[in-house]
N, C-alpha and C positions, 0 to 999 in steps of 0.2 A: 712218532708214536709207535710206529711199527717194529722199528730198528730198537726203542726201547723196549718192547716186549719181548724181544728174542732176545737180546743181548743183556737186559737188566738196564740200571741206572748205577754209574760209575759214581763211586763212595762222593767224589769233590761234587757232583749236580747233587747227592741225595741231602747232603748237609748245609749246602747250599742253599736249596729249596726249600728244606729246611724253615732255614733264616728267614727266608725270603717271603712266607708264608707268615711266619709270624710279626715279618714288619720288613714292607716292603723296601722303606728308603733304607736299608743297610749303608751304611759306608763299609765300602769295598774297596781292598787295596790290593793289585794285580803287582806282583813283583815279576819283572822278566816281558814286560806288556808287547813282546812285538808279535806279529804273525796275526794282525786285525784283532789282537785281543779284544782291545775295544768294544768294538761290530757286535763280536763274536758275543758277548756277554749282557750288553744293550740291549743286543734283539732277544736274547731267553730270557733276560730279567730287566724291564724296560724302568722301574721306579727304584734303582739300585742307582748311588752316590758311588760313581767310578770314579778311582783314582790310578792310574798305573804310572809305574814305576820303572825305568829300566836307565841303565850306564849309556846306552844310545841308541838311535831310532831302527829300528830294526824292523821292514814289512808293513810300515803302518800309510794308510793315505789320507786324503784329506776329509773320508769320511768318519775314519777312525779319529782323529785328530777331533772333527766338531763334536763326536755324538759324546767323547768324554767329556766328565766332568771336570777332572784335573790330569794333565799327564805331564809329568814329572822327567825331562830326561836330561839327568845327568851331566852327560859329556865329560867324565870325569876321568883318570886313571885308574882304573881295577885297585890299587891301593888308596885310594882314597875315596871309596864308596861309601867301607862303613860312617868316614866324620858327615859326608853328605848325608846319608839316612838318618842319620842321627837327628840331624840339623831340619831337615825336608819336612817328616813327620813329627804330627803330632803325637802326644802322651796318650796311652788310655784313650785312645778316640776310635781305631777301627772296630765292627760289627764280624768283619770276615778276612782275611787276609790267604792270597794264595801266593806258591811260593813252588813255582810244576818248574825243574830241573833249571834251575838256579844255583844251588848251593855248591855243586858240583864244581862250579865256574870258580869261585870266591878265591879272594888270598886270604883272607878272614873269616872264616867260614861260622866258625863258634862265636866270634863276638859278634856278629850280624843274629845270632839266631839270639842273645842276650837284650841287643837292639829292639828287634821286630816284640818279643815277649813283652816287652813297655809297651808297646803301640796299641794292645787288643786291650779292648775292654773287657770287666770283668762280664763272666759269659758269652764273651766273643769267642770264633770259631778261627783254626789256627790250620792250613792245607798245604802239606807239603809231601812233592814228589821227585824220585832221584834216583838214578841207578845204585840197584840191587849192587851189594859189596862183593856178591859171585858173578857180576859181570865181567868181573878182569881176567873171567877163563871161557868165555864164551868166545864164538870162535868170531871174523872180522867179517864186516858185512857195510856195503854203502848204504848212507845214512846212522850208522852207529848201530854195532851190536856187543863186540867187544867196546869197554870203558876208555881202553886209548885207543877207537878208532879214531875218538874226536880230540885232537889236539889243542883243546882248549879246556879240557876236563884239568884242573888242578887238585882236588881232592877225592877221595874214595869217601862218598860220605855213610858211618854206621849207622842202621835204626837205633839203637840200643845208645849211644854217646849222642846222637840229638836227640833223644827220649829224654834221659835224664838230664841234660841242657834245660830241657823247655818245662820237667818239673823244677828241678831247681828254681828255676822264677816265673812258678805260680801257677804252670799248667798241669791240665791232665788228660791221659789220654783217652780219649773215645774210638777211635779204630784206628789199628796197627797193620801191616801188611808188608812183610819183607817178601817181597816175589809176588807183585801181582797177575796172577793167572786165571782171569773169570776163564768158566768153560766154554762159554760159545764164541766168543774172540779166539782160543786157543782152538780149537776144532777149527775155523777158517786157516787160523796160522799153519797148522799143518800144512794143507791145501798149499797153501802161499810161498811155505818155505820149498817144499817139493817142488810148483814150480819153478823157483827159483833157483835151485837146484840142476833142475834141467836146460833152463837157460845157458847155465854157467859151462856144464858140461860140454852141449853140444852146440852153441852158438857161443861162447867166449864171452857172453855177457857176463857183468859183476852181479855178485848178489844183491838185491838190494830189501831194505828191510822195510816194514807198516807196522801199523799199531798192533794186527792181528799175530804178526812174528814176535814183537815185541811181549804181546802176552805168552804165547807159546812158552817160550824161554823164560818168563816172569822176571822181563830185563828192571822193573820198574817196583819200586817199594814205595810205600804210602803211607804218611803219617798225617791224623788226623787230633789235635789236643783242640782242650775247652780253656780258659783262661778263667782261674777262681777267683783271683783277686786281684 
């Protein structure tokens, strides 16, 4: 409660909650579900229809595994994600769909996001997050600051070419955010990057990055559409 009064509530909890307010069983479909997604969304929204989604298990354990609803994993080649999605989901059935630095990853980036736009129901909420397209001049940093730090990034994804993507079939946008930079995450990052900084200088440690650096530098761009029909 506290950590949200300082820092705000990050756009995916507000619309979220949202949803979640006006009916609590959502069908939610978590793309990218490793790192206790699960858990992690259970325990803030406990009468939420989870469903996650990911190409392989990635962080998850066996509490993650029971408290979901449905998890979905893949096992598949990177090219043949999108026939699996396709196939996996249903039509017009999700409430909320999240979709936090995934797309980056794709060999298909544009026909998944044609895919997922079937999936929302009409007035479903549609959450996607993904390095900023001016991350590929930021400088390099462990855990990811420059775009090729991480060697699994296959596309630079634009706000503005999945914007019009996701109107083209049937969405619209409710919040935009190419460089997410709240101020009190970036006021830390300062702090964070500086000592990390001094780290590197005078003990030879790598830099390494947090969410609060992350804001700093507005490594992170945020797309939030509603599905009309």
């Amino acid at each position: 409660m506290l950590k949200s009064f300082i820092f705000g509530t990050h756009p995916l909890h507000k619309y979220l909650q949202n949803s979640y307010t006006k009916k609590p069983d959502i069908n939610l479909l978590d793309l990218g579900c490793g790192n206790h997604s699960p858990t992690r969304y259970k325990s803030l929204y406990p009468n939420i229809i989870y469903t996650g989604l990911d190409i392989a298990e990635y962080n998850l354990d066996d509490n993650d595994r029971k408290i979901a609803d449905e998890l979905l994993i893949l096992n598949c080649h990177p090219k043949d994600f999108l026939s699996q999605v396709q196939d996996a989901l249903k039509d017009n059935y999700y409430d909320f769909i999240i979709m936090s630095h995934v797309i980056e990853h794709l060999e298909d980036p544009r026909e998944i996001l044609v895919a997922l736009a079937s999936k929302i129901k009409a007035g479903g909420i549609f959450y996607l997050a993904f390095p900023a397209e001016d991350t590929i001049y930021f400088p390099s940093a462990e855990g990811t600051l420059n775009f090729y730090d991480d060697n699994t990034h296959k596309w630079i994804p634009s706000l503005r070419e999945i914007l019009n993507i996701l109107v083209k079939n049937g969405c619209k946008p409710i919040y935009l955010k190419d460089g997410y930079q709240p101020l009190a995450y970036a006021f830390v990052g300062f702090f964070s990057i500086i000592k990390e900084y001094i780290k590197s200088k005078f003990f030879q440690k790598p830099i390494k990055v947090n969410s609060y650096i992350w804001s700093l530098y507005g490594f992170e761009s945020i797309i939030i559409v509603q599905k009309l029909t």
